[in-house]
C-alpha positions as CSV (number, residue, x, y, z in Angstrom):
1,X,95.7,167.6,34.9
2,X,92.3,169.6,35.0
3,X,90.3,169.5,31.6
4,X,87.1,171.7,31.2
5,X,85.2,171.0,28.3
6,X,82.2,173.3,26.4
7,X,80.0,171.1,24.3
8,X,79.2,173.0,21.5
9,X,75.8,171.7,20.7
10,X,74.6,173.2,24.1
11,X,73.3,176.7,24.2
12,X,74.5,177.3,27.8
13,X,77.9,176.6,26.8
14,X,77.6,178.4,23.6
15,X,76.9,181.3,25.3
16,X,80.3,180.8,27.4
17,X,82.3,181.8,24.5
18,X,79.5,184.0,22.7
19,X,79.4,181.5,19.8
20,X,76.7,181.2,17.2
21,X,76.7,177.8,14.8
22,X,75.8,178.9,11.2
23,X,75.5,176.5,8.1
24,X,76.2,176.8,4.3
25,X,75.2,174.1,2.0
26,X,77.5,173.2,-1.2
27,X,81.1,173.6,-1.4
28,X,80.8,177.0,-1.9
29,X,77.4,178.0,-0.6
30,X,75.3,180.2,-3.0
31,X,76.8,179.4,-6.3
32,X,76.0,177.5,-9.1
33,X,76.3,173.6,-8.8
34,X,76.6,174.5,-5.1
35,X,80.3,175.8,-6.3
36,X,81.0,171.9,-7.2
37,X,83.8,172.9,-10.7
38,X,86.5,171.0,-12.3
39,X,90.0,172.5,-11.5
40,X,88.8,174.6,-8.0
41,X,91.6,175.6,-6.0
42,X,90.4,176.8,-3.2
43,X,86.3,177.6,-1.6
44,X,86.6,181.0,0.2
45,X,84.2,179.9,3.6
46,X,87.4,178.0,5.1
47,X,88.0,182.1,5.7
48,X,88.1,183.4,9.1
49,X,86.9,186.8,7.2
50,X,84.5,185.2,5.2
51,X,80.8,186.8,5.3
52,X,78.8,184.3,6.7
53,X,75.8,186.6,8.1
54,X,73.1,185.7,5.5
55,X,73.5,181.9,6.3
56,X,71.0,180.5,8.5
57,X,72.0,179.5,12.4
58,X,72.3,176.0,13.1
59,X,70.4,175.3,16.0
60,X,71.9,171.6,16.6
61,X,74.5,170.3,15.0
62,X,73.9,166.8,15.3
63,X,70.7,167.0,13.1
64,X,71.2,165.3,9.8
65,X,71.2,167.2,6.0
66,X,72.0,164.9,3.0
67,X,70.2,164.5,-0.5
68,X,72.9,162.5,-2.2
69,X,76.4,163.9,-2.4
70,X,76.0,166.8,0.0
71,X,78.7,169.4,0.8
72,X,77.8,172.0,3.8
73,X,80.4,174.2,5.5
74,X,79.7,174.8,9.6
75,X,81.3,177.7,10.8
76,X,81.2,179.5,14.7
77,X,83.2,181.9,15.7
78,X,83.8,182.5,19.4
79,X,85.9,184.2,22.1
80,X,87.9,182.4,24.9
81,X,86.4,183.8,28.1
82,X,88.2,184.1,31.5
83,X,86.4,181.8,33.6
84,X,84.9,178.2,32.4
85,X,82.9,176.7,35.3
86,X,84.5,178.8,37.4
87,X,88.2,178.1,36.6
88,X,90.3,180.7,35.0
89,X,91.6,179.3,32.2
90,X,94.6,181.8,31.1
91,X,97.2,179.5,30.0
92,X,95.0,176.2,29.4
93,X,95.7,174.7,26.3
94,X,92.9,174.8,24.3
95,X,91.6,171.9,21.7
96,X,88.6,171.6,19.7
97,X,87.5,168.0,19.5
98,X,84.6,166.6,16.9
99,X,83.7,163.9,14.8
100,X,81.9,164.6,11.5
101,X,79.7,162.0,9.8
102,X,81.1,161.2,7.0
103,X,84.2,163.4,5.8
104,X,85.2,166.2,7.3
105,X,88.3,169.2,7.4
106,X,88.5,171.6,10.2
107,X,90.2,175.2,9.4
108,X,91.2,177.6,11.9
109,X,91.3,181.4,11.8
110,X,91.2,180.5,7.9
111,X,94.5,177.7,8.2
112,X,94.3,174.0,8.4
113,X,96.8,172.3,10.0
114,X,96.9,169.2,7.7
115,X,98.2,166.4,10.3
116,X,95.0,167.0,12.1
117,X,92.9,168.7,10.6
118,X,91.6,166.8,7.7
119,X,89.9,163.8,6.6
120,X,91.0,160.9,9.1
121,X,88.8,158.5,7.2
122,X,84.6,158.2,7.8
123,X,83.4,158.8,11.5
124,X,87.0,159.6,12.5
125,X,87.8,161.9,15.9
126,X,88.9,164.5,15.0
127,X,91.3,166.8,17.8
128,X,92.8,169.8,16.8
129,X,94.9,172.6,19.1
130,X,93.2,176.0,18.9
131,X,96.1,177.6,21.4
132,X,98.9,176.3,23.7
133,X,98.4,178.7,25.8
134,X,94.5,180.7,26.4
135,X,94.0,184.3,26.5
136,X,90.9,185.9,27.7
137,X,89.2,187.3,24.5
138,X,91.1,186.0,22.2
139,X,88.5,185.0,18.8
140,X,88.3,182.3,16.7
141,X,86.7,181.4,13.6
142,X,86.5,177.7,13.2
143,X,85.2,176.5,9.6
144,X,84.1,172.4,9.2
145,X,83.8,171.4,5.7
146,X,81.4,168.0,5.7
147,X,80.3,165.8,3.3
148,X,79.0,162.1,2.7
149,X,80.3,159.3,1.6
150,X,81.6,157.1,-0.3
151,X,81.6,159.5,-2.6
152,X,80.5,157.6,-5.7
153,X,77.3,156.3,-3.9
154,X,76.9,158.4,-0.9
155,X,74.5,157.0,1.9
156,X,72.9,158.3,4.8
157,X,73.3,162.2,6.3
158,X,75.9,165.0,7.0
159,X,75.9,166.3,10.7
160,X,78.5,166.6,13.3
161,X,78.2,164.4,16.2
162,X,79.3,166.0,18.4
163,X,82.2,169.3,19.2
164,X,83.8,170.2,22.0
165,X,86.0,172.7,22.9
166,X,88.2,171.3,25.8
167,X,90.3,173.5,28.2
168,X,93.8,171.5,29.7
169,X,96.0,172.9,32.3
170,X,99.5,172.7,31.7
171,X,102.5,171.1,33.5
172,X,103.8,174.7,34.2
């Protein structure tokens, strides 16, 4: 089966799908406490409208943020071009594939898909099917909570090590 895969710390390949990494700090960037309040039932960046404009661009993902216990949201949005190293991919299943240090959830086009796309446990891979079948153009907005851990004495950084975006023909 051929596989193609974009690695989404690499700006050649970001500019393949016309993606832009941007980062928020806190669990919901910009408010007080960095949004961290008893009883929240929701934090409005897992979004795929969400206005994440004024948030800085993340220039590599794998570089590490942490002061304590540290929330930051990653979101890119992108668009599934025709061609990936010169295969047309129309049809490919499509996967996003990561691992986040420590925690992490990944929510697509705003939904999360809770068998695989939430905490695993620390450092865990993390694969997650963006389409069964690829069309050229179509967008996605892919939104990665991370945070440290353990959470009641939180150690070392918050980056992801690494995201793909892997292209698999089908059996058809």
């Amino acid at each position: 089966m051929p596989r193609l895969v974009l690695d989404l710390n690499e700006s050649n390949d970001l500019q393949t799908i016309r993606g832009v990494w941007r980062i928020g700090t806190g669990l919901v960037p910009g408010e007080p406490n960095e949004g961290l309040t008893a009883k929240l039932l929701a934090t409005p960046p897992r979004l795929a409208d969400y206005d994440d404009s004024n948030w800085p661009i993340c220039e590599d993902i794998r570089q590490s943020l942490s002061e304590g216990f540290t929330f930051a949201w990653y979101r890119i949005k992108f668009r599934i071009p025709n061609e990936v190293r010169g295969t047309n991919i129309n049809g490919y299943r499509v996967f996003l594939e990561t691992n986040f240090d420590n925690y992490g959830e990944i929510w697509v086009n705003g939904t999360i898909d809770r068998s695989t796309g939430t905490i695993m446990g620390i450092n865990s891979q993390q694969r997650v099917e963006l389409t069964g079948s690829a069309v050229s153009n179509q967008d996605f907005t892919i939104a990665c909570l991370v945070l440290n851990g353990p959470l009641a004495e939180p150690r070392g950084g918050i980056f992801i090590r690494y995201c793909y975006v892997a292209f698999e023909a089908t059996d058809n």
